[in-house]
C-alpha positions, 0 to 999 in steps of 0.5 A: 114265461114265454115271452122272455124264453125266447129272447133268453134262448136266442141270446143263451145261442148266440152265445154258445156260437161266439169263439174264446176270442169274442167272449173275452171282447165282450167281458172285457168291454163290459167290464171297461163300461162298468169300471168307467161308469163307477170311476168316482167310486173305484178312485178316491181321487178327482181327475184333476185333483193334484196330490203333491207336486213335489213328492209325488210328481212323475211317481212310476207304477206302484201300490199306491199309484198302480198306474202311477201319477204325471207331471202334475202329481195326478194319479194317472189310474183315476185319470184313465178312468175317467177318460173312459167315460169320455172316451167312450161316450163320444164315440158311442154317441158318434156312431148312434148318430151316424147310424141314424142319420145313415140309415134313413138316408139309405131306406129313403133313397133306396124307398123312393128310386127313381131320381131321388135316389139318383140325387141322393147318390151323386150327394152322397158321392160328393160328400164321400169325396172329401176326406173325413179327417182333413174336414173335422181337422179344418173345421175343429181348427177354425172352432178352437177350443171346440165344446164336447157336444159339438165334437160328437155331432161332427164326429156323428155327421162326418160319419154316416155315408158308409152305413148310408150306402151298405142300408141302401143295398141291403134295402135294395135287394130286400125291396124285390122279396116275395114279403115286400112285394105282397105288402106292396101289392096290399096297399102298403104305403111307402113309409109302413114299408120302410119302418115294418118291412125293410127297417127290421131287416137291415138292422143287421149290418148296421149294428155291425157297422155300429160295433166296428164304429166304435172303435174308429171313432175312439181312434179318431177322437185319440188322434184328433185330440193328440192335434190338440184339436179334439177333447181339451184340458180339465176333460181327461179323454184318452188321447189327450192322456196319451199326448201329454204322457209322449211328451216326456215319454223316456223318462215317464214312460207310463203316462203315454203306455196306459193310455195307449194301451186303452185305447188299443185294447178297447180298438181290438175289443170293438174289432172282435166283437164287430166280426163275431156279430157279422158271421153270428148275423150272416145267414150263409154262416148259421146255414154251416153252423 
């Protein structure tokens, strides 16, 4: 029993310190992921599937359609709930990615010192140089259409460099405490201090630096594909929804509104929660708290 008391009662606290604002986050992220990952039960029809083109053509919000249905007579809820899934999976494993790639980059070079941390920096430096949304937009440009896999792992490769940098101080710093160094002064090679020592420690920030990636990357990934550079047609993403419905926004103002609304809702969320975890894991905070 003890063993599941303690993590119950460290979530039941965290819980308790979380603010209105965070719990609502967190409920309605939750509530988003579960709606996206039961889309083919919640809808009855297919993202792509066309009702009728003539009478249900551009049908505004109503009982049968909440969200109502676009230009070619698909139902836009459905299609929102499906872009969900996209949407969502693409930046959760964009950010995983970054967040892996990033974090061993920093342990290592803040681990090894010396000149290969000088190396890795002036890299690192290089790579920082070039902005994020020019490159995937040259290189989504020359890769047209561009396969939904290999748009998450630029969109994981692209964005590691600030996780890199906050690991590689949060390493630094922990590298000169009392624990690091008797480990050090044992025996302890440089890869156990990596892994059982220093790892541990700066999971902190990057799972806040994770959270708020999220959210960017949803922006990102919606910008991308309102270029026609992102996610293409049968996938239903949320920027490609919300391209399509800006089109004719005047007359068919819901088809660009409920997406939009998306992927600012999930943006917020994501923004919320990613503060909430920051003050939750700053150790100044809990020391006032």
């Amino acid at each position: 029993m003890s063993e599941f008391a303690e993590p119950a009662g460290a979530a039941r606290a965290w819980w308790t310190r979380l603010d209105v604002a965070s719990r609502v986050s967190l409920a309605a992220l939750t509530a988003l992921t579960v709606a996206a990952l039961a889309a083919p039960l919640l809808s009855p029809y297919e993202p792509s599937q066309q009702l009728d083109i003539i009478a249900l053509k551009d049908v505004p919000p109503r009982l049968a359609h909440p969200f109502g249905t676009d230009h070619y007579s698909r139902d836009l809820l459905t299609r929102v709930l499906f872009g969900a899934r996209v949407s969502l999976s693409v930046a959760t494993l964009a950010v995983l990615m970054s967040a892996f790639v990033g974090t061993a980059y920093g342990l290592v070079a803040a681990t090894l010192g010396g000149r290969v941390d000088a190396v890795l920096m002036r890299l690192l430096d290089a790579m920082l140089a070039v902005p994020r949304v020019l490159l995937l937009i040259a290189v989504l440009a020359l890769w047209s259409p561009v396969p939904l896999p290999a748009l998450v792992v630029l969109l994981g490769l692209t964005g590691w460099f600030d996780v890199s940098r906050l690991v590689r101080a949060e390493a630094l710093s922990l590298r000169e405490r009392e624990f690091v160094v008797a480990a050090r002064s044992l025996g302890a090679h440089r890869g156990r201090l990596m892994l059982r020592h220093l790892l541990p420690n700066v999971l902190g920030p990057v799972i806040v630096a994770t959270t708020l990636g999220v959210g960017n990357i949803i922006v990102l990934e919606a910008g991308l594909s309102f270029l026609g550079l992102g996610a293409r047609e049968p996938v239903p993403s949320w920027g490609t929804l919300f391209f399509e419905g800006t089109e004719a926004f005047i007359g068919t103002w819901w088809a660009a509104l409920f997406p939009g609304l998306a992927i600012v809702g999930t943006v917020l969320c994501c923004n919320i929660l990613g503060d909430a975890l920051r003050r939750s894991l700053d150790p100044r905070h809990l020391h006032r708290s």
